[in-house]
C-alpha positions as CSV (number, residue, x, y, z in Angstrom):
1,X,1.7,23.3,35.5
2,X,-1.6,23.2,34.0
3,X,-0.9,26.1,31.6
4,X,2.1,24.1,30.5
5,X,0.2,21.1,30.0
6,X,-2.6,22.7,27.8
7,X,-0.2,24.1,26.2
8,X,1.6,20.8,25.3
9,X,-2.3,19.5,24.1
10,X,-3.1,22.3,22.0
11,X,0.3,21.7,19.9
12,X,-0.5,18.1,19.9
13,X,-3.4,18.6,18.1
14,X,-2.3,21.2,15.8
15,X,0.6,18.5,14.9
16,X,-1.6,15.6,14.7
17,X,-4.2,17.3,11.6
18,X,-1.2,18.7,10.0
19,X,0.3,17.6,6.6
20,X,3.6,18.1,7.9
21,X,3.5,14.9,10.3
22,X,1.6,13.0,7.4
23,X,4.6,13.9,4.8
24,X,7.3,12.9,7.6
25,X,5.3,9.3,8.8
26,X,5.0,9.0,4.8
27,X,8.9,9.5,4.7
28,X,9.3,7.3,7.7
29,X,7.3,4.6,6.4
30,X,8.7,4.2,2.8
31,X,12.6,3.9,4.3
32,X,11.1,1.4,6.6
33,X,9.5,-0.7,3.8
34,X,12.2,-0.4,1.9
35,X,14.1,-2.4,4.5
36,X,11.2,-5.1,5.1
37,X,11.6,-5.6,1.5
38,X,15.7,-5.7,1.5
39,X,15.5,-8.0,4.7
40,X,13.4,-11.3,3.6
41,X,10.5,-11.6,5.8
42,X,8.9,-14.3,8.3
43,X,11.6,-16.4,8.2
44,X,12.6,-18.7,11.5
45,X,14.9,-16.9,13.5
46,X,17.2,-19.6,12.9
47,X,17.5,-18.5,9.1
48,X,18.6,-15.0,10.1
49,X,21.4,-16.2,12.3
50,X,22.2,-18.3,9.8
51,X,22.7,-15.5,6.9
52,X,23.8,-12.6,8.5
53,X,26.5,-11.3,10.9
54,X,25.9,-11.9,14.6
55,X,25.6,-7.7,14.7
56,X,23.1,-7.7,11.8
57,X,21.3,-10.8,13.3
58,X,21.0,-9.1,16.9
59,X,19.4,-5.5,15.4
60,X,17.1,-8.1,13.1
61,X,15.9,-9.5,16.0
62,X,15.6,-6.9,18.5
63,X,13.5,-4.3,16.3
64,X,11.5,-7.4,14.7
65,X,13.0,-7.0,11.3
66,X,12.5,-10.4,9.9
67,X,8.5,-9.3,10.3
68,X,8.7,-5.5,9.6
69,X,4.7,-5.1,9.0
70,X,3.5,-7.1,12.2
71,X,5.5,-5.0,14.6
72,X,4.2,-2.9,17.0
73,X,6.4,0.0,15.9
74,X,5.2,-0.2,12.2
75,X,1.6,-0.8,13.3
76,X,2.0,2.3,15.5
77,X,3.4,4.3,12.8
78,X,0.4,3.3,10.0
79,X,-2.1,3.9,13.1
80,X,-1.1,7.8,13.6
81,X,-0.7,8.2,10.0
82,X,-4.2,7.1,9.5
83,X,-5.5,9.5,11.9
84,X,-3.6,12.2,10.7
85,X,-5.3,11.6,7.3
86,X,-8.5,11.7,9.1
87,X,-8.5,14.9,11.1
88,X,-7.0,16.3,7.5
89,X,-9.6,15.2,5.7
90,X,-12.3,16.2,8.0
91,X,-10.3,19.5,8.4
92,X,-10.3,20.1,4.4
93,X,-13.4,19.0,3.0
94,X,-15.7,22.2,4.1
95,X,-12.9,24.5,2.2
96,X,-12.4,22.0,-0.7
97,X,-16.4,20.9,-1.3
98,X,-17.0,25.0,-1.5
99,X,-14.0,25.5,-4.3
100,X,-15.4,22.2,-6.0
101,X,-19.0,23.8,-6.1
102,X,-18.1,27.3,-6.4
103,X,-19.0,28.8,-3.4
104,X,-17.4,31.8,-2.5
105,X,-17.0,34.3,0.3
106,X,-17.6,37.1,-1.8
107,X,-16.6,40.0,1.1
108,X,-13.3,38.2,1.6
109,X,-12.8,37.9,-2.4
110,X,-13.6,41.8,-2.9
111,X,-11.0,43.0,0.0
112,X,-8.3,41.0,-2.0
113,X,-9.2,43.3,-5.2
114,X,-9.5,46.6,-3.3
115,X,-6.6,47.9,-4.7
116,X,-7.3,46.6,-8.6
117,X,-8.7,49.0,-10.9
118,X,-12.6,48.4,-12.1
119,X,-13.7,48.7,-15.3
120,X,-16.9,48.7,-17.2
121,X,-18.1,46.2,-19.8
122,X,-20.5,44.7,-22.0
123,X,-22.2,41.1,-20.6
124,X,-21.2,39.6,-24.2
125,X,-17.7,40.8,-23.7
126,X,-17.4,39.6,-20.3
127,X,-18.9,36.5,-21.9
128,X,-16.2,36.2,-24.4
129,X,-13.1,37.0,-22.1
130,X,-14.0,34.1,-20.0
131,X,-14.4,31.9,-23.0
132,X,-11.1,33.0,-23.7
133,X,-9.6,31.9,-20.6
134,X,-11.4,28.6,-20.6
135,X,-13.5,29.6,-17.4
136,X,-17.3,27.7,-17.6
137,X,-20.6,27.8,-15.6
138,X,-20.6,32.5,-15.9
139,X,-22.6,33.3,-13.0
140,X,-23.4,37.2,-11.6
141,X,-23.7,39.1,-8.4
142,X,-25.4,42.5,-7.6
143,X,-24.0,44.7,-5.8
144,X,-24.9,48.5,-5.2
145,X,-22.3,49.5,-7.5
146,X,-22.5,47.0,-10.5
147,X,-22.2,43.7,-11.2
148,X,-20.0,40.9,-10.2
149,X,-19.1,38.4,-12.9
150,X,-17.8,35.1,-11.8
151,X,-16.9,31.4,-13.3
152,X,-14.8,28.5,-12.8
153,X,-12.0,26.7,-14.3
154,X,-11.1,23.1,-13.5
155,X,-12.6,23.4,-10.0
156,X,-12.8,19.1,-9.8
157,X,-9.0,19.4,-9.4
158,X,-9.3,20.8,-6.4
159,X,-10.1,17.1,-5.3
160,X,-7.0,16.2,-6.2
161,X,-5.2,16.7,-2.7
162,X,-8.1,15.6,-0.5
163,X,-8.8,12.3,-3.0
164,X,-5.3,11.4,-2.3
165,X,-5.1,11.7,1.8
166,X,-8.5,9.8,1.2
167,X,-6.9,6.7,-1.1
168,X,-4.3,6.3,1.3
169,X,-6.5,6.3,4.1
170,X,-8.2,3.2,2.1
171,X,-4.9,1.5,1.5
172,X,-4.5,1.4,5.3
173,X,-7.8,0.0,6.3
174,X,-7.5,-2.8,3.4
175,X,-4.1,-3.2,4.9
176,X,-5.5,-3.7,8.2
177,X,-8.1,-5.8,7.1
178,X,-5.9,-8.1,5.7
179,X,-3.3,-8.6,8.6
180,X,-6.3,-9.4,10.2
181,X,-8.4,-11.7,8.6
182,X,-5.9,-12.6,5.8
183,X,-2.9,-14.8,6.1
184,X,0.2,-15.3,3.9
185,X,2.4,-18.4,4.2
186,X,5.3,-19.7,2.1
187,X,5.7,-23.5,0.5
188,X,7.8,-24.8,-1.9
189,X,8.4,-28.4,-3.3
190,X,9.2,-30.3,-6.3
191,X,7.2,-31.8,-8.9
192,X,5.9,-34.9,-7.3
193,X,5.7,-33.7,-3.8
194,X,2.4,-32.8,-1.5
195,X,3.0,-29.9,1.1
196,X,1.2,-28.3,4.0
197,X,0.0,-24.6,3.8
198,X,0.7,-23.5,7.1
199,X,-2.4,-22.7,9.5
200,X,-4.3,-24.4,7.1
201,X,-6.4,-28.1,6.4
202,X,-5.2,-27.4,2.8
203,X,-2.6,-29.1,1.1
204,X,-0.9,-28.1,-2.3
205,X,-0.1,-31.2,-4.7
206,X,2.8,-29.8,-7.3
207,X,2.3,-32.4,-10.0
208,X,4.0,-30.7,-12.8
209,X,6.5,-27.9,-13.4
210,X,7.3,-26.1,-17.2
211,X,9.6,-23.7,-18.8
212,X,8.6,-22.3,-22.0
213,X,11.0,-20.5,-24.1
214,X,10.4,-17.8,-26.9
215,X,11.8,-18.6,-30.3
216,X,15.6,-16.7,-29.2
217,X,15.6,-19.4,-26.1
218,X,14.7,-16.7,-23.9
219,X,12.4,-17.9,-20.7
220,X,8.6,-17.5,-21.3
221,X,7.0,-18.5,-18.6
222,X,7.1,-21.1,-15.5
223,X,4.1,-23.1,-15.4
224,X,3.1,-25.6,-12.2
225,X,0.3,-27.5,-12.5
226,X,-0.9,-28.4,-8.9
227,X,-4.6,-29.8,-6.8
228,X,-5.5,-28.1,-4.0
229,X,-6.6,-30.9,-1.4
230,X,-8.9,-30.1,1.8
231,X,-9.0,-32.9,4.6
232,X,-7.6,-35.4,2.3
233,X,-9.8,-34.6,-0.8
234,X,-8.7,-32.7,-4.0
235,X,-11.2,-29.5,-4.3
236,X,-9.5,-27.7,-7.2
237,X,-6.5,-28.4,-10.0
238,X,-5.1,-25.7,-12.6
239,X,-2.4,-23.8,-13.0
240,X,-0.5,-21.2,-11.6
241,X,1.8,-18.9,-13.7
242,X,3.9,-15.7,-13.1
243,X,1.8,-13.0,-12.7
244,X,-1.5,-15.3,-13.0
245,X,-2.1,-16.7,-9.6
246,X,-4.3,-19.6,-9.1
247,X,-7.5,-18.8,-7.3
248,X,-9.9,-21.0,-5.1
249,X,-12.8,-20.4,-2.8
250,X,-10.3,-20.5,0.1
251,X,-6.7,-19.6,-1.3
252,X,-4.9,-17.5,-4.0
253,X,-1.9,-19.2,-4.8
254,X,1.1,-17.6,-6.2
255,X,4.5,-18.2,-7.7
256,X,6.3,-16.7,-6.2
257,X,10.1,-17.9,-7.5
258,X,11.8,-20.9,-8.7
259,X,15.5,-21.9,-8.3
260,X,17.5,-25.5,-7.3
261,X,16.5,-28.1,-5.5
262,X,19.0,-31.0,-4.6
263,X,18.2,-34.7,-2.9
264,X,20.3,-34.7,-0.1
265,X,21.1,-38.4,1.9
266,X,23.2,-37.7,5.6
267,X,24.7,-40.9,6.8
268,X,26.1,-41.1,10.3
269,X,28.4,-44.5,11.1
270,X,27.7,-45.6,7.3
271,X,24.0,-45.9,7.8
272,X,21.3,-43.2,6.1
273,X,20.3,-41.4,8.8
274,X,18.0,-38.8,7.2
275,X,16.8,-37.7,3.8
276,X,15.6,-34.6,2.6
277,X,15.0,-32.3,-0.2
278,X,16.7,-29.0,0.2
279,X,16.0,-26.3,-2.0
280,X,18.2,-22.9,-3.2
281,X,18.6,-21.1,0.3
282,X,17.3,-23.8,2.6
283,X,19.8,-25.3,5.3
284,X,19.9,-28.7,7.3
C-alpha cells in the first residue's frame, strides 16, 4: 500500500513540473475563456433566465458561468497552472543560464563527437570558419591531444522558452492581484442622469454624449463628457472616449458600448405606476 502510494507521489510530481500539464491547463483555459467571453458576465441571475433556454440557464448557473473568472474551478485551474510554471522554471533555469553563458560540459560534448573525424587547422582559419557561420565570443580548450575551439551563436534565444513560462507566470499574479484588490462594475445612463458605481461612494454624472463622423459619415468616435462625484462633491470632469478611458486617483472609467435607450411609463388602473429608463438589453 505504501509502495503504491509513493508511487502515485512520485508521478505526481513528475506531472506537476512538466510542460505537458502546462500545454493542456493552457488548452483548458483558453476554451474556457472563450466561453466567459461568449456568455456575458456578472449579470443578475435573473438576466440569464431571462435570455437563455431553461437548459442553457441551469448549466449557467450550476458551473458559475455568468462569473467564469471568480469560480473556484477557474481559480483552481490558474492556481496549478501557476505552479507548474514555477517548478518549470526552477527546473530549467540551471540548464538554460549555462547555454545563455556558454558553459559547457565538455566530457559530455566530446562523447557526442567520438565518432566524427578530427582534423587539424590553423587558429586564423578556425577564426574565419566561425566568422563564416556567424558564431561570436571564439574561446579555446586544452586538452592532451590539441585544442578545443568553441563559440556561440544566438545563445540569448535560449531565453526564449523560459522568458515565456516566466511572463505568464506574471500575467497570473497581476491577475490575481487584481481580483483581489481591484474591482470592475458596470453603469450605464443617459445624458443628464447621475449613477451609482457599485461598491463605491463614487458617483458618475453623464452630462454629455457625441458622435463624430469622418467626412464619408462614417462613425468617429463616441464622446461622454462626465464628473466623477465623491460623497456628494464633484472630484474630477473630462472625457472618456473609445479606447481612451478616463482616469482618476480612485477609478478608470471606460466606454465600454453605446446602444438605445427608451423612457418607458407603466400604468396600472390608468394611473402611472412607475417610470424608468430602460436601455438596449435591459428588462422591467
Amino acid at each position: 500500500m505504501k509502495e503504491n502510494k509513493d508511487r502515485f507521489l512520485v508521478k505526481l510530481w513528475r506531472n506537476l513540473h512538466s510542460m505537458k500539464l502546462g500545454i493542456i491547463l493552457l488548452m483548458i483555459i483558453g476554451l474556457l475563456s472563450i466561453i466567459g467571453t461568449v456568455i456575458p458576465q456578472e449579470n443578475p441571475l435573473k438576466y440569464y433566465e431571462t435570455n437563455y433556454s431553461q437548459i442553457v440557464y441551469e448549466i449557467i448557473k450550476a458551473f458559475s458561468l455568468y462569473k467564469v473568472y471568480d469560480s473556484w474551478w477557474f481559480i483552481a485551474l490558474i492556481s496549478v497552472l501557476a505552479l507548474n510554471l514555477i517548478l518549470c522554471s526552477i527546473k530549467r533555469f540551471k540548464q538554460v543560464f549555462n547555454l545563455v553563458t556558454n558553459k559547457i560540459d565538455f566530457d559530455l560534448e566530446l562523447n557526442k563527437l567520438k565518432d566524427i573525424q578530427k582534423i587539424s587547422l590553423e587558429k586564423d582559419e578556425i577564426g574565419k570558419i566561425f566568422n563564416e557561420m556567424k558564431y561570436k565570443s571564439i574561446k579555446e580548450k586544452d586538452f592532451e591531444n590539441g585544442k578545443l575551439y568553441y563559440g556561440d551563436k544566438n545563445s540569448i534565444g535560449y531565453l526564449g522558452s523560459w522568458l515565456t513560462h516566466f511572463g505568464i507566470l506574471v500575467i497570473i499574479v497581476f491577475f490575481t492581484y487584481g481580483k483581489l484588490y481591484g474591482f470592475e462594475a458596470y453603469v450605464h445612463g443617459v445624458p443628464g442622469t447621475t449613477v451609482e458605481v457599485p461598491g463605491t461612494q463614487h458617483f458618475i454624472n453623464i452630462k454629455d454624449f457625441n458622435v463624430s463622423f469622418r467626412d464619408d459619415f462614417t462613425v468617429e468616435q463616441y464622446v461622454s463628457d462626465i464628473e466623477v462625484l465623491k460623497n456628494g462633491h464633484v472630484i474630477d470632469v473630462g472625457q472618456v472616449l473609445v479606447n481612451h478611458p478616463f482616469r482618476t486617483n480612485d477609478l478608470n472609467v471606460y466606454q465600454n458600448s453605446t446602444g438605445w435607450a427608451v423612457d418607458a411609463t407603466l400604468y396600472k388602473n390608468g394611473e402611472e405606476y412607475r417610470h424608468k429608463t430602460i436601455y438596449q438589453g435591459d428588462f422591467l
